[in-house]
C-alpha positions in Angstrom: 0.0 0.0 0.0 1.2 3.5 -0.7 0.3 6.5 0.7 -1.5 7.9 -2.5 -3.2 4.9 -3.9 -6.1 5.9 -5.5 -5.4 9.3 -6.0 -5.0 11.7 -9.2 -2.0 14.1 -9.7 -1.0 16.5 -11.8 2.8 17.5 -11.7 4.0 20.4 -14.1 7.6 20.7 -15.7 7.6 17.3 -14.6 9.9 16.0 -17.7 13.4 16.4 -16.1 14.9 16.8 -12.7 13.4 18.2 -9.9 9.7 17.5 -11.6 10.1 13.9 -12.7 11.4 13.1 -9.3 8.3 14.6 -8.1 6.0 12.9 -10.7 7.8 9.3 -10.3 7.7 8.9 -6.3 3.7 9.8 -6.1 3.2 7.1 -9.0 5.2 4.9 -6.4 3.2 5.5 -4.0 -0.1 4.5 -6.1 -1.5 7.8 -7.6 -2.4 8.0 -11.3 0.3 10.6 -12.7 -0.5 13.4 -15.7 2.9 14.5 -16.3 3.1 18.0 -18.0 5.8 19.6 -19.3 6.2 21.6 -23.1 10.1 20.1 -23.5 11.4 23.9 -23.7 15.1 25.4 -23.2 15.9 26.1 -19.5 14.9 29.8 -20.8 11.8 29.0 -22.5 12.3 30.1 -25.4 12.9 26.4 -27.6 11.9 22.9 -28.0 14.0 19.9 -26.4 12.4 16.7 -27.5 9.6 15.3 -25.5 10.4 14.6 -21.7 6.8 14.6 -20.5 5.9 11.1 -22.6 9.6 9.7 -21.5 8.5 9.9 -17.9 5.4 8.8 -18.5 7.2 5.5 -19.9 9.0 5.2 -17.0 6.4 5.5 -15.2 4.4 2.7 -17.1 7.2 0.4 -17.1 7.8 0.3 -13.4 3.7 -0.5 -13.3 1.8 2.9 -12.6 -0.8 4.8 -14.6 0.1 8.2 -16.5 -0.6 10.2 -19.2 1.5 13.6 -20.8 0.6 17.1 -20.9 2.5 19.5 -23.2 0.2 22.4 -22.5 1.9 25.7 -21.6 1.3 26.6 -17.9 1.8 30.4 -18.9 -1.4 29.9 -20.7 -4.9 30.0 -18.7 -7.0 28.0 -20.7 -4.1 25.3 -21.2 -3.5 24.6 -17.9 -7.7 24.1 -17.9 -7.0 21.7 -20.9 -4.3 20.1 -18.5 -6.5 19.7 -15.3 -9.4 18.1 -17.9 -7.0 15.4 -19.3 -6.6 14.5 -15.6 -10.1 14.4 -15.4 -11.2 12.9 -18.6 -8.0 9.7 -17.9 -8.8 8.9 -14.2 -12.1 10.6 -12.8 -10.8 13.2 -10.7 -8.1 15.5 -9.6 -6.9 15.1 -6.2 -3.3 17.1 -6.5 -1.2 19.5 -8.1 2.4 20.2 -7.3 3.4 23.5 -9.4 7.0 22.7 -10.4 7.1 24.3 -13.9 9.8 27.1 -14.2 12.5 28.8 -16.4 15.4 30.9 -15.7 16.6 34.0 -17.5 19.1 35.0 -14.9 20.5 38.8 -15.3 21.3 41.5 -12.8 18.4 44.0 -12.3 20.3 46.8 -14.5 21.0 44.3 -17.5 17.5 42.7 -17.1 15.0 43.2 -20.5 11.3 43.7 -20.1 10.7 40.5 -21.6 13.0 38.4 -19.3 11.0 39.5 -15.9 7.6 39.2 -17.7 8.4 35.4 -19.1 9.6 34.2 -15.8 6.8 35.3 -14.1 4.4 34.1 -16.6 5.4 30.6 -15.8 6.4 30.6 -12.4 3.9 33.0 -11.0 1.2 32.9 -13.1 1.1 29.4 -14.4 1.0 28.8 -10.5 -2.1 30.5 -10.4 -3.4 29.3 -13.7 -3.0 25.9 -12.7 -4.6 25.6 -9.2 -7.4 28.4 -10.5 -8.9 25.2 -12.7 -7.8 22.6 -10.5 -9.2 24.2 -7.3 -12.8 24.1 -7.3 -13.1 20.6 -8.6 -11.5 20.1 -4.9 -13.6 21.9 -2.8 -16.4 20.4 -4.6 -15.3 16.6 -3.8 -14.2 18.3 -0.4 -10.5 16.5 -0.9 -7.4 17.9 -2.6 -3.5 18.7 -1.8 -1.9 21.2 -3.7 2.4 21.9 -3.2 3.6 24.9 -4.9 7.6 25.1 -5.7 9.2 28.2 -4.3 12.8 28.8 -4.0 15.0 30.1 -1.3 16.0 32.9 -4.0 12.2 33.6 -3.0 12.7 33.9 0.4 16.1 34.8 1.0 17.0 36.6 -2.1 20.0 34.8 -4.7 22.3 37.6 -7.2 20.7 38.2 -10.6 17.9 36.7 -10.1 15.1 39.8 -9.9 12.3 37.4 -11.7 13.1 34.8 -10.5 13.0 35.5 -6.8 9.7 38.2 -6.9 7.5 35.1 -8.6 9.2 32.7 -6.3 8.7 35.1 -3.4 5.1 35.1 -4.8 4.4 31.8 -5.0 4.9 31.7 -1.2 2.1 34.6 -0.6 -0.4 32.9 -2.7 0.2 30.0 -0.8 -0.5 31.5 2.5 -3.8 33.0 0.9 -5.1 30.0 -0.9 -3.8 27.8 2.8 -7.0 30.4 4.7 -9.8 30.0 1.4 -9.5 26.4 1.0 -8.2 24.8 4.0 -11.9 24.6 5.5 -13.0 22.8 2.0 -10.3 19.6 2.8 -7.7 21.2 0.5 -4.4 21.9 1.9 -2.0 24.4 0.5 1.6 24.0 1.4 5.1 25.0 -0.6 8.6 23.5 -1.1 11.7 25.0 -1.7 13.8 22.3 -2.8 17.2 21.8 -3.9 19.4 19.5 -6.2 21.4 19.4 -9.3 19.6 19.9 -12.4 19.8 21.6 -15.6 19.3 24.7 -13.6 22.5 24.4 -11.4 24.4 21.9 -13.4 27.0 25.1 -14.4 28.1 25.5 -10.7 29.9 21.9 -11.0 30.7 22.4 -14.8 32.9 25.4 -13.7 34.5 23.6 -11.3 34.9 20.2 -12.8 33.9 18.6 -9.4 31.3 16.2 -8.9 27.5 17.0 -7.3 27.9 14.9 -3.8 24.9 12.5 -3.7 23.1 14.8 -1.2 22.0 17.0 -4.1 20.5 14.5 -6.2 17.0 16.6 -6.5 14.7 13.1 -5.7 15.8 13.5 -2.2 13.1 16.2 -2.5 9.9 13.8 -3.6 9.6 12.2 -0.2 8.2 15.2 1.3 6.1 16.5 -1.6 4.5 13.3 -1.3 3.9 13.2 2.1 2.3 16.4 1.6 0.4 15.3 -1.2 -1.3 12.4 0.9 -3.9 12.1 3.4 -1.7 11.6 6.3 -0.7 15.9 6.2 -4.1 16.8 6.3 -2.7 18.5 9.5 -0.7 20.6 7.8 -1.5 23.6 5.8 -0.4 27.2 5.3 3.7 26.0 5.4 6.9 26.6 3.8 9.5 23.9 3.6 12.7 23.7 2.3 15.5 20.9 1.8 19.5 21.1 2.6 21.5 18.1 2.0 19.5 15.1 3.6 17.5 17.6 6.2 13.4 19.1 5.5 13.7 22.5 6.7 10.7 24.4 8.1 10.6 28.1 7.1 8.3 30.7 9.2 6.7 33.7 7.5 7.8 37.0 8.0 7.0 38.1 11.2 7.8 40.9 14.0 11.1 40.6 15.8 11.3 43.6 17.8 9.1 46.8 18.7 11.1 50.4 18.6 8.7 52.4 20.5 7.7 56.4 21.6 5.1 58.0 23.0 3.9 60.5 20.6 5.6 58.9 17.7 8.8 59.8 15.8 10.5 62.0 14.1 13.3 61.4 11.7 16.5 62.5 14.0 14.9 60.3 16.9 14.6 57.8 14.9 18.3 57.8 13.7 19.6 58.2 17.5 17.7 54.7 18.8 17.5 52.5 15.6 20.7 50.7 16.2 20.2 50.5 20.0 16.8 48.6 18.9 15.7 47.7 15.6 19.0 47.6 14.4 20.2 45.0 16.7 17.9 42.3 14.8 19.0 43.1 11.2 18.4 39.3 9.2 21.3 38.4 6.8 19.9 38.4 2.9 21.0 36.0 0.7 20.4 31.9 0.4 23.7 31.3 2.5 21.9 32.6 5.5 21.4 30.4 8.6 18.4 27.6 8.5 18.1 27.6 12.1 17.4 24.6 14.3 18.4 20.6 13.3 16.7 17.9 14.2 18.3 14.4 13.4 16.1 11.0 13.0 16.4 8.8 15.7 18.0 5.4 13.3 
């Protein structure tokens, strides 16, 4: 028995790394797999054979059920056609993970109009395209799990990466909104920011000429999605997670650290005197090198 027998998924950009990770461990663990992804360029803008129906093989071969998707998640009424094929192949929808993404990495003064608007059209708004056609199909059947993919260049901020990090950083909003409208329907809304090698960081080892240590082969990252993605986390909604080597890392929102107050309010020359003294004294550290915080190890 797995933990998702019986259950529908739909996993986008789920042709290589991160995704097909994703997309093969909930077919292990029983659910019917549509496997989207449009076999683009890591920038989007050209086609690179068909990985969407080569997963789907795989996932055939080993015993499960799946069908592709090559729809564009960019495109509203594609990712509808996307959540029907799931629909029309196995009855129902019962999850989404929104993996698909590209990159067009430049600093914010080198960046082009079109760069920021085409990552956000997939990352952002094929998030929301997505889980806009998927969603009420689970409130109606009062059941569904939906895991967004953020990134820690989202919530910690990574160099030349303006688009990426503002929909990444976005994706983790709309997941704290949809978490408060749909958790009292039986649909949980939680987000992963994982990590791994993949065509997205391969260049960090090709510059180097070293090898990626097995901790950041990206399917260490499926075991959580599809915990999340199962009926054993219906306890858990509303939450940010992240992965470093062989740890799941629990991130909490933004949130008041420390209170700098005056009767009568401020003004600016006051403010100047006691910021360091106070507010000043909790300054975070930006960047995706910051500290994770607390470890806890499995007991073996």
């Amino acid at each position: 028995m797995g933990l998702l027998d019986g259950r529908v998924a739909l996993v986008t950009g789920a042709g290589r790394g991160i995704g097909r990770a994703f997309a093969l461990c909930l077919a292990a663990e029983g659910a019917a797999v549509v496997v989207n992804d449009v076999g683009a360029s890591l920038d989007g803008r050209s086609e690179e054979g068909d990985p969407a129906t080569e997963v789907v093989r795989e996932i055939e071969a080993a015993g499960g059920r799946a069908v592709a998707a090559h729809g564009s998640v960019s495109d509203f009424d594609a990712a509808g056609t996307m959540v029907a094929a799931a629909v029309e192949a196995f009855g129902t929808i019962d999850i989404v993970v929104n993996n698909a993404g590209i990159i067009r990495d430049k600093t914010l003064v080198k960046m082009e109009e079109a760069d920021f608007d085409a990552v956000i059209a997939v990352h952002l708004k094929g998030t929301f395209n997505v889980t806009r056609h998927a969603a009420p199909r689970m409130v109606e059947q009062g059941y569904g799990r939906i895991v967004n993919v953020s990134s820690s260049a989202g919530l910690r901020g990574n160099f030349g990466q303006t688009n990426y990090g503002a929909a990444k950083a976005g994706i983790m909003g709309m997941t704290f909104v949809w978490a408060l409208e749909l958790g009292r329907h039986g649909v949980t809304v939680n987000a992963i920011a994982p990590s791994g090698v993949t065509r997205m960081t391969a260049s960090l080892y090709e510059r180097t000429g070293e090898e990626p240590p097995e901790h950041a082969d990206p399917t260490h990252n499926a075991p959580l999605v599809a915990f999340l993605a199962s009926e054993r986390a219906a306890h858990v909604n509303g939450q940010i997670f992240g992965r470093t080597g062989y740890s799941y890392t629990l991130f909490q929102t933004p949130r008041p650290i420390a209170t700098m107050f005056q009767a009568g309010g401020w003004t600016p020359t006051e403010v100047a005197d006691q910021f360091d003294a106070s507010l000043g004294a909790h300054l975070q550290s930006v960047g995706m090198g910051a500290p994770m915080g607390q470890k806890f190890t499995a007991k073996p």
